[in-house]
N, C-alpha and C positions, 0 to 999 in steps of 0.2 A: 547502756546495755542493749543498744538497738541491733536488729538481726536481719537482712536481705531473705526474703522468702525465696527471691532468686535462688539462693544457692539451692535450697532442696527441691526446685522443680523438677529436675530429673528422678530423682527420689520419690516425689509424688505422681511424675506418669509410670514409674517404672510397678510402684505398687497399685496404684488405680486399673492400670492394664490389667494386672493380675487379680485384683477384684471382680472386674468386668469379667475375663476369662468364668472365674471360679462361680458367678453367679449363673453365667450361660450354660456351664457344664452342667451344674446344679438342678436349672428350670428344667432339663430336657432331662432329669433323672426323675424330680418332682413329679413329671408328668406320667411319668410311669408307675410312680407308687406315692399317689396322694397321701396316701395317710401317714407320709413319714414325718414323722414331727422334729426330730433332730434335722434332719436336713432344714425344714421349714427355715428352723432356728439357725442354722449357718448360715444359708441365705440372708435372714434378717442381719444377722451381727455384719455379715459382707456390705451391703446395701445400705449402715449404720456407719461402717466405718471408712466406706467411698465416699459420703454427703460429711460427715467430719472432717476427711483430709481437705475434701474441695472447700468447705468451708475455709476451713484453716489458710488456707490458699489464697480466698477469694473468689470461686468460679462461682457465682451463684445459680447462674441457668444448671448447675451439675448438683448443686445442693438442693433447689425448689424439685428437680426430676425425681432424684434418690429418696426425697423425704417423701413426697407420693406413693414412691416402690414400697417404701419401710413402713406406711402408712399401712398398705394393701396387703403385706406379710405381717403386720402383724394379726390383722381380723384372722390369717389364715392360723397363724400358730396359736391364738385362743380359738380356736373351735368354733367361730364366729362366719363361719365360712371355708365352704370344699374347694377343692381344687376343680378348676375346670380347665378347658382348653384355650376357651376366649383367656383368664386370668395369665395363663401363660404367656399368652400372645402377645398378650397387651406387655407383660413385665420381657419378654424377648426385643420385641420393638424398645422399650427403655435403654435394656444392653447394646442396641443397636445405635440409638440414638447420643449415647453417653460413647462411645466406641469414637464418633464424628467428633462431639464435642471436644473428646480430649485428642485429637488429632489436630483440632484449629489452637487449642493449646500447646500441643506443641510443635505447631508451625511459629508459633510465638504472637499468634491475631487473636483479633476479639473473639468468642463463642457470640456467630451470628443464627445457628441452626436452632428452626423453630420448633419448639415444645410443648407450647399448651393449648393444643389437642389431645398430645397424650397424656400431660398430666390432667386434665377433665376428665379422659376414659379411666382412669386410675381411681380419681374422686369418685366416678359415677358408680362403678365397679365396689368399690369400697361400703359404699353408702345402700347402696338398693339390692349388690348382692349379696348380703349379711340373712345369712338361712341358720334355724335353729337348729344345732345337732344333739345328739346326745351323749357323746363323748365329749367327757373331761376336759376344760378347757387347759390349757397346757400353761407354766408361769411363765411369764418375763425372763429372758436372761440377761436385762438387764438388770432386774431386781438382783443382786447381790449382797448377801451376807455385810453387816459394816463392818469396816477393819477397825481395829485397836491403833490408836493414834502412837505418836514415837517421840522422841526427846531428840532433838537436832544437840547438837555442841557449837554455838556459836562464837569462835575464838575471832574476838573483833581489833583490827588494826588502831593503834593511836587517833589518825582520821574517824574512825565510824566511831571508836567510844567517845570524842569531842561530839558528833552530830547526837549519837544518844545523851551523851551530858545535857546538850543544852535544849534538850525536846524536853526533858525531864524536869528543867529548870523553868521552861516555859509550861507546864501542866499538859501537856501531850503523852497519848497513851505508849506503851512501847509494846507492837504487839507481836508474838510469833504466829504465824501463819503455814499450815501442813496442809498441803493439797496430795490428794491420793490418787494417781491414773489410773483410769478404766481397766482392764484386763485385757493384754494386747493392742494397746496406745499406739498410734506411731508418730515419725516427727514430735517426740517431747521435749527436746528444744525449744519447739512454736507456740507448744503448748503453756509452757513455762512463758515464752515472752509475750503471749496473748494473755497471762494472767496479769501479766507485771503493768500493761497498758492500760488494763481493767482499773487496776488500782491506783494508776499515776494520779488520777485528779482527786481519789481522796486522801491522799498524803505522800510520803515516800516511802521508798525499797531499801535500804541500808546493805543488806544483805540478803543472798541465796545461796542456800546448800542444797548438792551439790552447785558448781558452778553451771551457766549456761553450754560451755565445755566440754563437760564433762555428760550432761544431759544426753547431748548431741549422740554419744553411745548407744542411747535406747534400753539400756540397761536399768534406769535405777525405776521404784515404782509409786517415788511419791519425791517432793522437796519442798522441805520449808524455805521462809521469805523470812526477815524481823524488818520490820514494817512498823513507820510513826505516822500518826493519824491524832484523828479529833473525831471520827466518824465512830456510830455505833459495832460494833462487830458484827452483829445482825445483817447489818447491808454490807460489810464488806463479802459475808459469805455467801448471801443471795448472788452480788456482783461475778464471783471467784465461780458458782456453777454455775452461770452462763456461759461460760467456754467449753465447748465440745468436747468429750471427753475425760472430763476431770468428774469423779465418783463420790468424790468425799473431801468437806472441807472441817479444818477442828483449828481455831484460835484461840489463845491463851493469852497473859500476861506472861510480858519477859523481866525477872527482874534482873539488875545484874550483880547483886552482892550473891544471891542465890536462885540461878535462875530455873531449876530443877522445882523447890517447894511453893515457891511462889507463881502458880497459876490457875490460871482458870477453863477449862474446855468450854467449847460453846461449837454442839452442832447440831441436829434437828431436834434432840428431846433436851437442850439446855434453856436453862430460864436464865434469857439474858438481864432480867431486871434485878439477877439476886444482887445483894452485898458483896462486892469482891475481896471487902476484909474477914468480913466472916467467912467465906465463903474458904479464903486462905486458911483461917485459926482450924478449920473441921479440916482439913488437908494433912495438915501439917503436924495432926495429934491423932493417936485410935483412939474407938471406943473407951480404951482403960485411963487412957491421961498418958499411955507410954509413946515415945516416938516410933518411927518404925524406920529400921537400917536396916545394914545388911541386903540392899535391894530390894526389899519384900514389900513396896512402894508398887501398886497398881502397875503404874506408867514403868516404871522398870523392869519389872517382872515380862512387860507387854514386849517392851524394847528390846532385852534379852533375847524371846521368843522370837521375835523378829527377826535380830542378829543371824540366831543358830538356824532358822528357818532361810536366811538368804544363804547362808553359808553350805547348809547341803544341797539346796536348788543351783548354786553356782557349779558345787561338783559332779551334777548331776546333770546341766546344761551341756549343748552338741554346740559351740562355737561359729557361726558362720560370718562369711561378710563377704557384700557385694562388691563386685570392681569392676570397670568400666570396659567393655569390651576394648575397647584403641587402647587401654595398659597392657591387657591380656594380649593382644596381639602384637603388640612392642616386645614384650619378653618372649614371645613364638619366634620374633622376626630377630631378635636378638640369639634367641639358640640359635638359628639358621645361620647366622652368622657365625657360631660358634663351631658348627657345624662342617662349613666349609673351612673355616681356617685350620681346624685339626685333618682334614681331607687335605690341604695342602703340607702341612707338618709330617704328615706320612708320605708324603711323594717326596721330599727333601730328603726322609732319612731313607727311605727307597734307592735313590738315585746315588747316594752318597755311598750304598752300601751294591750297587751296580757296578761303583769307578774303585773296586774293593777296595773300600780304605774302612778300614777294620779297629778303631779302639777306643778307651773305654768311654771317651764321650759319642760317639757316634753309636754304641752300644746303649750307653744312659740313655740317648735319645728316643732311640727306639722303645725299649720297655716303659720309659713315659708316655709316650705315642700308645701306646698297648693299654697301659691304666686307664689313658685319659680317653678312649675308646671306651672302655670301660660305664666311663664317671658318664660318658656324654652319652648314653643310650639310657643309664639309669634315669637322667636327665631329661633327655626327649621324651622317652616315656612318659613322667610324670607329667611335665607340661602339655602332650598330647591328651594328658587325659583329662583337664582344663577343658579341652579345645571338645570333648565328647558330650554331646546333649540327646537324652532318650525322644526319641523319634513320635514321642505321646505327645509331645511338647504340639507337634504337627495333627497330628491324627487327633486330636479334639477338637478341632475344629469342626470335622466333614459329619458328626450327626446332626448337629444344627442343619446342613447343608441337604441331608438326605430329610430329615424330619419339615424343612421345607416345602421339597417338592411333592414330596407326600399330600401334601394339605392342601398345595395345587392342585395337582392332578386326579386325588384320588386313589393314588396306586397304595401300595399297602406293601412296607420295607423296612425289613430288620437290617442296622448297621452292626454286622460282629467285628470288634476290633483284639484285633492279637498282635504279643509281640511290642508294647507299646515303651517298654523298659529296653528295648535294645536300645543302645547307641550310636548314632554318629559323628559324625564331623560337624561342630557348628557352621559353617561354610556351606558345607550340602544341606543340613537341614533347613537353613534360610532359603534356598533354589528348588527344594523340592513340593514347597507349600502347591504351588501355582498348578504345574504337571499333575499331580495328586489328583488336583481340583479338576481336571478336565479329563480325567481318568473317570471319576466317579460319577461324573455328571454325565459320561457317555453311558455306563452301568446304568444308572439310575432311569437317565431316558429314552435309549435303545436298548438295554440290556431288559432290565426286568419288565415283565409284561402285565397287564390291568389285571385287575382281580377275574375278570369272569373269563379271563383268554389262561390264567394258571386253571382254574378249577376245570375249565372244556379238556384242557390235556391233561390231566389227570393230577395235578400240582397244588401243595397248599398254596393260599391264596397269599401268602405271604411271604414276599419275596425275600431271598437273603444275599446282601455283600458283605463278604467277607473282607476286612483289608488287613493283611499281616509282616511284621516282620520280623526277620531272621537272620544270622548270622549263617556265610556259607561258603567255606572255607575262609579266603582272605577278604570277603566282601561280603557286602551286606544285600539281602533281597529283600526287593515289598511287593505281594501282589496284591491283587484287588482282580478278588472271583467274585462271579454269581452266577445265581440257577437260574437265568433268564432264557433266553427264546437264543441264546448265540449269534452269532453272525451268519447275516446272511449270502453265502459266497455267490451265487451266480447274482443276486442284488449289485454286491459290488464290482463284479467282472463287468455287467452292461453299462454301469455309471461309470467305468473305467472307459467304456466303449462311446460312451454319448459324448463325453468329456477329451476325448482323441491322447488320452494318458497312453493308451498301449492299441498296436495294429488289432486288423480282423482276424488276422491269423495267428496271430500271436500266442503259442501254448504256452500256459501256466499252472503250476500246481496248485495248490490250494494254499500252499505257504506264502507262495509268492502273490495269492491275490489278497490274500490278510495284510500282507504287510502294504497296499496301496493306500490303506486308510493314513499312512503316513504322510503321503504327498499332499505337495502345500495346496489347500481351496477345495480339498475332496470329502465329500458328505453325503451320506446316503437317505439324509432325513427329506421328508417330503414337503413341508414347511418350517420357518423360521420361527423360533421359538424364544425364548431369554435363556433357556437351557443350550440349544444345539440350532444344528443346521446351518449356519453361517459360513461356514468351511472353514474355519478356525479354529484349534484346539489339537488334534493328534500331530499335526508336524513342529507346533510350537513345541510340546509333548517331549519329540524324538530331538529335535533342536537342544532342548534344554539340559536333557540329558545325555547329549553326545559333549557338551560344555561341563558336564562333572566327571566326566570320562565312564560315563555309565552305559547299560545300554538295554531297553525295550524289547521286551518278547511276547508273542500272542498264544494262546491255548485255546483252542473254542470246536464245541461238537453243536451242530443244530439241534435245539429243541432241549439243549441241557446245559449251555451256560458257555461263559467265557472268562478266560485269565488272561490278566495284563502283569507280565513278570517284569519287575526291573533290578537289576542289579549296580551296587554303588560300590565306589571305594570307600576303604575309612576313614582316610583321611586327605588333604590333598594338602599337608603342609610339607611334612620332611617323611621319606618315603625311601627304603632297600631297592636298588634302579640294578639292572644288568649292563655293564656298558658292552654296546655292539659297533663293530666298525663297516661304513658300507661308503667304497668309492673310499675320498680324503676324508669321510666326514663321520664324526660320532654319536652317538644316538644314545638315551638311557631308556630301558626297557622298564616298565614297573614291576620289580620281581614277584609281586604278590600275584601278577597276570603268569609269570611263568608257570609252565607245567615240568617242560625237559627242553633238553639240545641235542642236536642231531648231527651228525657226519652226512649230509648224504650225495650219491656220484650226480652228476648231472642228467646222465642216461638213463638215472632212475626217476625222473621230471617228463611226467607227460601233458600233453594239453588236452583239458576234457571243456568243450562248449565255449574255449575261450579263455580258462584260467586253468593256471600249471597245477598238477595237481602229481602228488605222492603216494604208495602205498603204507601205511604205519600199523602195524599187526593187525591186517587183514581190513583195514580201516581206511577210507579213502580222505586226504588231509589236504584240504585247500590250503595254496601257498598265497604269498603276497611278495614279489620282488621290490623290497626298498630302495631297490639302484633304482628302477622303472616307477614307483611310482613316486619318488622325492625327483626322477628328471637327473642324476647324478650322474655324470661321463665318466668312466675310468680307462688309462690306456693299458692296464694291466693287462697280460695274455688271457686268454679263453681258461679257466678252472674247473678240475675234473671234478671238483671235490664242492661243494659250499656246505656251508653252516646252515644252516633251521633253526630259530627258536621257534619251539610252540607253546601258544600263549592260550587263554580258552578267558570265557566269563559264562560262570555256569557250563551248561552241556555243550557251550560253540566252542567250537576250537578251532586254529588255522595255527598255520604256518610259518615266522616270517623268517626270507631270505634274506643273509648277511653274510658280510667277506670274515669277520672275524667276532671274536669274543674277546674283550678287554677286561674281562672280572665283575665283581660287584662291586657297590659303593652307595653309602649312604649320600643318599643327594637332598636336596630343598630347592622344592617348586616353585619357581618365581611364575608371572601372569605374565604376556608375551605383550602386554596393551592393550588399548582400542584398534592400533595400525595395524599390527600382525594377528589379534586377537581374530580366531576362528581357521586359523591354517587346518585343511584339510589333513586328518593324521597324525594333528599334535596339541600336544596338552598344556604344554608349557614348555620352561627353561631352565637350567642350573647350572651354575659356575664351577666348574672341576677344579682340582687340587693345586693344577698350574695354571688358573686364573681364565682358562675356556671357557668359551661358553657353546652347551651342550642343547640341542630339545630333546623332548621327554615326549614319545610316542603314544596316542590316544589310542589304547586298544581297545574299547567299543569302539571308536568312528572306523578302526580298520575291519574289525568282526560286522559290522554294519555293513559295511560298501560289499565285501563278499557276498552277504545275506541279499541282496539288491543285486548285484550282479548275477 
């Protein structure tokens, strides 16, 4: 019955991450509204059930941390002790510390990071900050009601009734063993084979119900053992709640002529000294002398109630289960394949239906082609939405991050988060963590101003970012405002000037000197700090998100604040593309970028400051020539006429110039490398219907280069 804890290692970073998460979120709520006692109490259960799994595990430096934590919450959830700042601090640095630990876990090395410092500060804390209140101390939840024990069905193979025969034959007890999980267990496979280990040196296992197996589910919420021994019951069930987790132990005698009337319970209020025969004769008769059938047997009654009790919890259960990203993204990469081959099954029957040949298979073809259109969008869709993870996922992070610096510096900053149930692409939500981070951290410590420079301008002392997002039209936006002090534009124009970024003469708007904070090594802070000034941060920023084909916009008035607008796609797996032809070569447009298409004469193409520029109802519309900026030769004659698309994100909009329109077409994005990865203008790749291969045009990095030019 032996088990590889290997296998559930992922399984245990994956929910410890998510413990950790949920206690962080937690402390920085706690600290807001000490007197919550239910929180308190989920904190402890979280912080109970991260030092059980690491047990369970083996991490002990993650179990001695956790039990200190769980130590420290629980004085707080008896009444034993307020919440204060320092406590949070102390249980923040824990999160922080276990965060390392399980990262040397799973790099798959020893946990070397040192801890008892702060398990001391936890003891000291515990011990000397115990203040008398006079609210109610709140119960345990661990204290739980006991449950009514249950009747296993032991249906024993030829094998195991021989090893019962002859334990029976040698005076050895035959005992059933019902162990009952805590409430929200995890890994109870481990848990079951941490009992089984328990009990090897006092006899044998014969049997478990459910199987180890079936365990593995997480589903069931107890399993008996029949278990031979010579040992008192007494100690096998002191032995059995030694394992973490496990609530309730109840051993009986198993007979096997009748293995229902013949037993005995034994759990904290049983007297293990009674007579087990008498003990049997009161069992097995009522009060009057009459038997009792029909069910109406305690433990039956119990077991029934149990049945009908799992039976409606099961219909009443939301189903989930985990899967491993690299599966999920095998069956993404597998549509995509699927994808393309139906793009090429419609250029077949295309071309076929070109050279007119006209009958009823070349027709079958087609309307298949049409269904299977059809089947495969209902299809993407779904799988795409696999691939969508709400953007909170991200954004809980950044109040720890702000609640931080606060405590540093002093400054005094509400974090409002909205919008945190929108979705995106798992892809971008993983690339946009970092960006975020140095978004907010320029807020935080050039944006918002000290307390006494808000109150001199007439502003509460309490600063606010806001970070939100939203859906907006085909793309998604997140900004991140606040009512700070803004930018300061002639600040940045003379550091533009010291730094020889831009000449003496050089006129610029106010747009154009916002957007310098982009350039690579540029910082207006006056010392280096562990927040800023480094000259690092806004161009990685603009970098990262010209790489999800997104793109960076600024808002800012002096003296009232500033916005940092980005806009993202939703997706960047398989994606409705425009195909455009310029020069011999084909391009796919992201239709979700498209606004319209244009006829327009050449003579209606002027040049304004350098870049050709068009009228479009009364609107002046920068263009971008893709023959001139892809370098593309064509010997075709001079053309009165070209194409336009106009592509926009958010309120930008431009132009691009092309010799034709080839249609739409569902495409899928391939990654171009490390060798090509970053071409100026493009996003990626995809393999058209007759086996091309196509790039797929970045329109931020092209609405970008305009904005800069």
């Amino acid at each position: 019955m032996g088990i590889d804890l290997e296998d559930f290692l992922e399984f245990f970073l994956l929910d410890s991450q998510e413990q950790v998460e949920r206690l962080g979120s937690g402390l920085l709520q706690l600290e807001r509204d000490g007197e919550n006692i239910a929180l308190v109490n989920e904190l402890f259960r979280s912080a109970h059930s991260l030092k059980g799994a690491s047990g369970t595990m083996g991490f002990t430096p993650i179990v001695e941390l956790t039990h200190a934590a769980e130590d420290l919450l629980d004085k707080l959830r008896q009444g034993k002790m307020l919440v204060t700042n320092e406590i949070i601090d102390v249980l923040l640095a824990v999160t922080d510390k276990v965060k390392m630990m399980l990262a040397q876990v799973e790099q798959r090395v020893e946990i070397t990071e040192e801890y008892s410092e702060l398990k001391d500060q936890m003891h000291v804390l515990a011990e000397t900050g115990a203040l008398s209140q006079t609210r109610t101390p709140v119960s345990k939840a661990a204290e739980v009601r006991r449950q009514t024990p249950t009747q296993a069905d032991f249906t024993l193979t030829a094998a195991e009734r021989g090893i019962v025969d002859e334990a029976l034959i040698s005076g050895k007890a035959i005992l059933q063993v019902e162990v009952l999980f805590a409430p929200n267990t995890l890994m109870k496979a481990v848990r079951a084979v941490m009992v089984i280990q328990r009990l090897e040196p006092l006899g044998r296992v014969v049997k478990i119900l459910p199987s180890i197996e079936e365990l593995e589910a997480d589903t069931a919420e107890r399993f008996h053992l029949l278990f031979i021994t010579v040992e008192p019951p007494e100690e096998i069930r002191a032995d059995v709640l030694e394992v973490s987790e496990i609530m309730e132990v109840w051993i009986r005698h198993y007979s096997l002529s009748d293995s229902f009337k013949n037993h005995k319970d034994f759990s904290a209020d049983s007297d293990f000294n009674s007579d087990f025969k008498a003990n049997e004769q009161n069992e097995n008769s009522t009060p009057g002398g009459e038997d009792k059938e029909d069910g109406s047997h305690p433990l039956q009654q119990a077991a029934a109630q149990t049945a009908a009790d799992a039976k409606d919890n099961a219909a009443n259960q939301v189903h989930t289960i985990r899967v491993d990203t690299v599966r999920m993204d095998n069956l993404i990469n597998l549509v995509g394949e699927m994808v393309i081959t139906r793009t090429r099954l419609v250029k077949i029957g295309n071309d076929l239906k070109a050279q007119n040949r006209s009958d009823a298979l070349i027709d079958g073809l087609n309307e298949t082609n049409v269904y299977l259109g059809r089947l495969m969008s209902d299809l993407q869709e779904s799988v795409m939405r696999l691939r969508m993870v709400p953007v909170g996922t991200v954004f809980s992070r950044y109040p720890r991050l702000v609640r931080d610096f606060c405590r540093k510096t002093g400054k005094k900053i509400e974090l409002v988060i909205k919008g945190e149930e929108t979705e995106l692409d798992k892809t971008v939500i993983e690339m946009i963590g970092d960006p975020l981070t140095h978004i907010i951290r320029n807020s935080v410590d050039h944006g918002i101003e000290a307390p006494e420079e808000r109150i001199a301008a007439g502003k509460p002392e309490v600063g606010t970012i806001t970070l939100d997002a939203y859906h907006e039209g085909n793309h998604i936006a997140i900004t991140v405002s606040d009512d700070g002090a803004g930018l300061d534009i002639e600040k940045i124009y003379k550091k533009a000037l010291e730094k020889g970024l831009i000449g003496d003469r050089e006129e610029m708007s106010e747009k154009d000197i916002t957007n310098l904070i982009f350039l690579p090594g540029f910082s207006t802070a006056d010392k280096v700090t562990d927040m800023s000034g480094r000259g690092v941060g806004m161009d990685v920023v603009k970098k990262a998100l010209n790489n999800l084909g997104g793109l960076i916009d600024i808002k800012t008035r002096r003296g009232e604040g500033t916005s940092f607008i980005i806009r993202l796609p939703l997706t960047l797996a398989i994606i409705q593309a425009l195909l455009v032809e310029v020069g011999q070569e084909i391009y796919a447009v992201p239709l979700s970028s498209v606004i319209e298409t244009l006829l327009v004469k050449t003579n209606e193409i002027k040049t304004v400051g350098g870049l050709p520029m068009v009228q479009l109802r009364g609107n002046t519309l920068p263009l971008i020539s893709l023959k001139e900026k892809f370098d593309l030769h064509d010997e075709n004659k001079i053309q009165n006429e070209v194409f336009v698309v106009v592509v926009g994100l958010g309120d930008k909009v431009i132009g691009l110039i092309v010799d034709e329109l080839q249609g739409q077409q569902e495409i899928v994005i391939k990654t171009l490398g490390d060798y090509l990865n970053g071409l100026p203008g493009i996003a990626g790749a995809t393999i058209l219907g007759d086996g091309k291969v196509t790039l797929i045009l970045d329109i931020g990095s092209l609405i970008q280069d305009i904005l800069i030019k």
